[in-house]
N, C-alpha and C positions, 0 to 999 in steps of 0.2 A: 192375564194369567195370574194364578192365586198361586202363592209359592213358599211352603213350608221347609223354614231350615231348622236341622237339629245343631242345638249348640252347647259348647257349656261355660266358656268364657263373653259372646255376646260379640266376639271377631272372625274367630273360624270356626269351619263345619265340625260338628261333633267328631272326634277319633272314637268309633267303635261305636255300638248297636244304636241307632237312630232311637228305639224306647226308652233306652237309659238317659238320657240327653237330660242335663238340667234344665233347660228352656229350649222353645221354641219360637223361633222370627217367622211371622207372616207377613209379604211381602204381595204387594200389586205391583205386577211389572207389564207394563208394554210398552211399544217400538218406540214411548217417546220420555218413557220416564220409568222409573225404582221407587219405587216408596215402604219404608218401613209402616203397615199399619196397626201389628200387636207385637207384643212380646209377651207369651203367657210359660207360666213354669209349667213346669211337668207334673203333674200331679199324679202318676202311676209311676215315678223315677224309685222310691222306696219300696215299692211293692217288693217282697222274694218271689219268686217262682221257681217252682221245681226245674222248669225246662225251659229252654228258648221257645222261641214264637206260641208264646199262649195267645190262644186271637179276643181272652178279655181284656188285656192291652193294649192291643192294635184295634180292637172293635170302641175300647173307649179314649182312644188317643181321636179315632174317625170323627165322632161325635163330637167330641171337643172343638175339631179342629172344622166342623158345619157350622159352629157357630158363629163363624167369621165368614161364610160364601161356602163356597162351591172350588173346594181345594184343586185344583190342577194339578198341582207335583209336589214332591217332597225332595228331601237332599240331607243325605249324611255320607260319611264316609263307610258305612258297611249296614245291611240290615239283617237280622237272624234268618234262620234256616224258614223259608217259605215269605220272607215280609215281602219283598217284592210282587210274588206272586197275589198276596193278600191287596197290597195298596193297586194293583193293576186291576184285580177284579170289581175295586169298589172305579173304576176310571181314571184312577191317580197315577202318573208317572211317576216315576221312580230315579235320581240321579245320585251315582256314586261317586262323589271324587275319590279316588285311592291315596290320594300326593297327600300325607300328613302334613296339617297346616294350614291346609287350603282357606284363603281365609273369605268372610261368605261373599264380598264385595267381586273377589273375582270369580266363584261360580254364578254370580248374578249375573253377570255382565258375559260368560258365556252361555247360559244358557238362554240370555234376552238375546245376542245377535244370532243363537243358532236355532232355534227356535220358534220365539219370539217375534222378533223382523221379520223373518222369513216366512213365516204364517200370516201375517198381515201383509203381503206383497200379494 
């Protein structure tokens, strides 16, 4: 599983809109291991826009984020009015932590035993 976290310190999940995120961690995780394999900035984080969910954002955050595989799921702690719906229709899962703080190590490690393990059983 290919697994995009929004961050902006580089230890927990971004607080607030998954687009805005300074960097984002791509992670290969399955049943038997976690691997850090990119850390790429955000390169659409300075943009303005008029409104939440412009989908030339999220259409170029997609594209970005192909060039490391075949993204499975992402993770922030909130995404704008429609992202989810946006990243489900391209086949990407979507995981919110709510708990400010959450730092990425422990949404990794639930979403590889819930998941994860459980998929490969």
């Amino acid at each position: 599983m290919l697994i995009v976290i929004a961050t902006d310190n580089g230890v927990e999940i971004k607080l607030g809109h998954f687009g805005y995120a300074k960097h984002y961690f791509i992670y290969q995780v399955d049943s038997e291991k976690v691997n850090l394999t990119k850390k790429i900035p955000n390169p659409f984080r300075k943009e303005r826009e008029c409104h939440h969910g412009e989908v030339r954002r999220r259409q170029g955050l997609i594209n970005l984020f192909k060039m490391f595989g075949k993204v499975d799921a992402v993770v922030s702690t909130f995404f704008g009015p429609g992202g989810e719906e946006f990243f489900r229709k391209h086949g990407i899962l979507t995981f919110k932590f709510k708990k400010p703080h959450t730092r990425i190590d422990e949404a990794l490690k639930y979403i590889r035993e819930k998941y994860v393990v459980t998929a490969e059983r």
